[in-house]
C-alpha positions in Angstrom: 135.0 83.6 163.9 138.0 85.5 164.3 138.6 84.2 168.0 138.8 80.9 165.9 141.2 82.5 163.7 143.7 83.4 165.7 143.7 80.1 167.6 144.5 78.3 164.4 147.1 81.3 163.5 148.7 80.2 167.1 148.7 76.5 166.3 150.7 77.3 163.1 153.3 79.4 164.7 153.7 77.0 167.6 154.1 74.1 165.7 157.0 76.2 163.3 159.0 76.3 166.9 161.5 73.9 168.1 159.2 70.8 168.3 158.8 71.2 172.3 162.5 71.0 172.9 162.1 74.1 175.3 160.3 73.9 178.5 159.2 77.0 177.4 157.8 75.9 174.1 156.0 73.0 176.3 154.1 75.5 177.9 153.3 77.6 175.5 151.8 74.3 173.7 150.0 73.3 177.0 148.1 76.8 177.1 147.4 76.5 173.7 146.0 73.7 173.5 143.7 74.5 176.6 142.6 77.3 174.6 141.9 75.9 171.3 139.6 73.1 173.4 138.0 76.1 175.7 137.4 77.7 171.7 136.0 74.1 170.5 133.7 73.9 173.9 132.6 78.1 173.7 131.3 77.8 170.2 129.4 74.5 170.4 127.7 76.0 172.9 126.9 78.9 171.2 125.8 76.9 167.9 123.1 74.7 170.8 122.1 77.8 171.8 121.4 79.5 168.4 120.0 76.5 167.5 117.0 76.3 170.6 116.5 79.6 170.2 115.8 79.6 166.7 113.6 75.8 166.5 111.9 76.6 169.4 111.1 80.5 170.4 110.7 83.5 168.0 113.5 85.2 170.1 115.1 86.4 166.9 112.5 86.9 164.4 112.5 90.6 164.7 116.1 90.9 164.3 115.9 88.4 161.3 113.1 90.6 159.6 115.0 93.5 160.3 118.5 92.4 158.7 116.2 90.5 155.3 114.1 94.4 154.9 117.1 96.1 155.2 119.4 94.2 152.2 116.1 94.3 150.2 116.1 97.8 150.8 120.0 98.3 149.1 119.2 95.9 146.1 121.4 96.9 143.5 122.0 95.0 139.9 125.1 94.9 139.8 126.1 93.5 143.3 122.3 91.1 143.4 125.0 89.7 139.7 128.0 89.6 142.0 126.2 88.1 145.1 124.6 85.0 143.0 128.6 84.5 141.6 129.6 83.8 145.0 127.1 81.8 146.3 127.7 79.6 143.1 131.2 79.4 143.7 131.1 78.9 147.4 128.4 76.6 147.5 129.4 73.4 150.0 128.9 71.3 147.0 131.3 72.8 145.2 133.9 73.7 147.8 134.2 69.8 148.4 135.1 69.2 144.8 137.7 72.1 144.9 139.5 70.9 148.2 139.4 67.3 146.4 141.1 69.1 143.9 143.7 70.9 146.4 144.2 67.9 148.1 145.5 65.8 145.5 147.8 68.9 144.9 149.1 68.7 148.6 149.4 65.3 148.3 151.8 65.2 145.2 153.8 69.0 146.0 153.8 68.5 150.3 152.1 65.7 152.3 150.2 63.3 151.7 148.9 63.5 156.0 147.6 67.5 155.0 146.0 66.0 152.1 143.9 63.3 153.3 143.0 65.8 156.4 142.2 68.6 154.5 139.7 66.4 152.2 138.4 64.2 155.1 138.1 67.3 157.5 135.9 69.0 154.2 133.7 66.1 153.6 133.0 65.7 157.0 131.8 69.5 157.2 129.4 68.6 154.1 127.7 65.1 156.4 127.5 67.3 159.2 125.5 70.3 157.6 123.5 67.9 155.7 122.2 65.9 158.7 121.7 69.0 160.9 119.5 70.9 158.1 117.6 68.1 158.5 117.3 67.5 161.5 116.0 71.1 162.7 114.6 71.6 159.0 114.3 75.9 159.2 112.6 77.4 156.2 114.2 79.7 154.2 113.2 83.1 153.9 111.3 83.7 150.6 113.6 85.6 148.0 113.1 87.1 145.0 116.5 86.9 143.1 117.2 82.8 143.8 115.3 79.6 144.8 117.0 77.0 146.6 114.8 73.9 148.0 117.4 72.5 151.1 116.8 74.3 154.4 118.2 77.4 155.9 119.8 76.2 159.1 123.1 76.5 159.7 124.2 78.1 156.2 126.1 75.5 154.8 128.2 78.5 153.1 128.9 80.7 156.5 130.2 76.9 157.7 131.6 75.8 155.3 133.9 79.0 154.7 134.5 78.8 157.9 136.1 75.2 157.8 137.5 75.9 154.1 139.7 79.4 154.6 140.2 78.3 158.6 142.0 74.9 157.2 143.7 76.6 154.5 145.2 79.1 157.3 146.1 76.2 159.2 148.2 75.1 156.6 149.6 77.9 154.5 150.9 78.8 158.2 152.3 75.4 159.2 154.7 75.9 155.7 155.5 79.8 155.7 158.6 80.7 156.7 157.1 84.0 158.2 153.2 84.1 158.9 152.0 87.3 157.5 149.1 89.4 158.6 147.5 89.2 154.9 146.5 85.5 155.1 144.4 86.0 158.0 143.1 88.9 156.6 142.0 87.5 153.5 140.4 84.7 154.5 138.3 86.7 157.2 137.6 88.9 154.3 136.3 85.9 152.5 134.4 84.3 155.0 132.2 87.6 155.6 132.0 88.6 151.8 130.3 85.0 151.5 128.2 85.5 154.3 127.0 88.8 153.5 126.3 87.7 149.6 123.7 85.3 151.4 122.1 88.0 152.9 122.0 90.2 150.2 120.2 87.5 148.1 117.7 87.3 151.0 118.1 83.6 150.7 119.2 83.3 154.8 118.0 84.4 158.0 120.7 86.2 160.3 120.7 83.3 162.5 121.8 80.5 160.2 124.7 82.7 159.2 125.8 83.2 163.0 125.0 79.7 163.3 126.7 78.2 160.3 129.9 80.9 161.9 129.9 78.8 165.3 129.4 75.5 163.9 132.1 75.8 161.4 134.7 77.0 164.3 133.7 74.1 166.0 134.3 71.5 163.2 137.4 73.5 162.4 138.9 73.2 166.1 137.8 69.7 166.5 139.1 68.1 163.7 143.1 70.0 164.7 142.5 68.8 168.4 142.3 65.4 166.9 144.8 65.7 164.3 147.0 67.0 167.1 145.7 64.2 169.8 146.2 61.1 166.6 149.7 62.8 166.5 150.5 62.7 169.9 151.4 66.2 169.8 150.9 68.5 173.4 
């Protein structure tokens, strides 16, 4: 996750330079994009891999059980409250309707190009967790605080976080005049408060956090290697 961060945090400053003018520049670009496919490549991988493991062997059922007994065993009030608040408001349902929202705001105050990619690259990431819950169909694990019927894997909020703050970062950095640390920081921050308020509710196994991590990096990088590709940008 944060290996796709900083990709996308190099994308923005790159494409703030002079627009390849430099031979420099040009080969700065070159490496980066070599990198930002190796990081689209590395973590589809990793997501097929999760994703055997898991369908297929109990390699990581005791780790799972583990992870579930030990958030049950720091249940609080107060935070089980603040947990269920998150997962409402970040729920992939949700998060659609609020970048539908942003977009038309990018689309009247900046660009009408970032708006239709930030809502198409979103609804996209909403097809794509639905069809593979489907397809590999995980159960949830049983918790007592919520109920939710859909399957557990990936976690369509780890992925959709992922995709959500990664493309906002993408942005926010395209337009700043200086990138500061803080917008990296926060949406990290985000992404794993999300996560972790899954756990905490018990309503996800370890592994369909992890996975919803690399699938979202995927999704994330593939969608600016084509936006780069479509705009015939090196």
């Amino acid at each position: 996750m944060i290996c796709g961060s900083s990709i996308v945090v190099s994308i923005g400053r790159c494409q703030r330079l002079d627009r390849g003018s430099s031979p420099r520049c040009r080969i700065f670009k070159m490496k980066l994009n070599k990198n930002l496919i190796y990081t689209n490549v590395i973590f589809l991988l990793i997501f097929i891999l999760i994703a055997i493991l898991v369908k297929y062997t109990g390699f990581f059922n005791s780790l799972n059980l583990y992870i579930n007994s030990f958030f049950a065993s720091i249940g609080n009030s107060f935070f089980i409250t603040f947990s269920k608040i998150i997962s409402i408001i970040f729920d992939t349902t949700v998060m659609v309707i609020i970048s539908l929202v942003l977009s038309v705001y990018l689309w009247k105050k900046y660009s009408k190009q970032e708006a239709i990619f930030f809502s198409f690259v979103m609804l996209c990431d909403a097809i794509i967790l639905f069809l593979l819950k489907f397809l590999f169909k995980i159960p949830r694990p049983i918790s007592k605080f919520v109920t939710e019927s859909d399957f557990a894997f990936p976690s369509g909020h780890a992925t959709t976080s992922v995709v959500f703050f990664g493309l906002l970062t993408y942005l926010i950095i395209r337009k700043a005049k200086n990138f500061k640390l803080k917008t990296i920081l926060i949406s990290v921050s985000m992404i794993l408060l999300i996560a972790i308020s899954r756990l905490y509710l018990g309503i996800h196994w370890l592994t369909d956090i992890l996975g919803g991590f690399a699938l979202g990096i995927f999704i994330l990088t593939g969608f600016i290697i084509i936006k780069k590709l479509k705009n015939g940008r090196s």
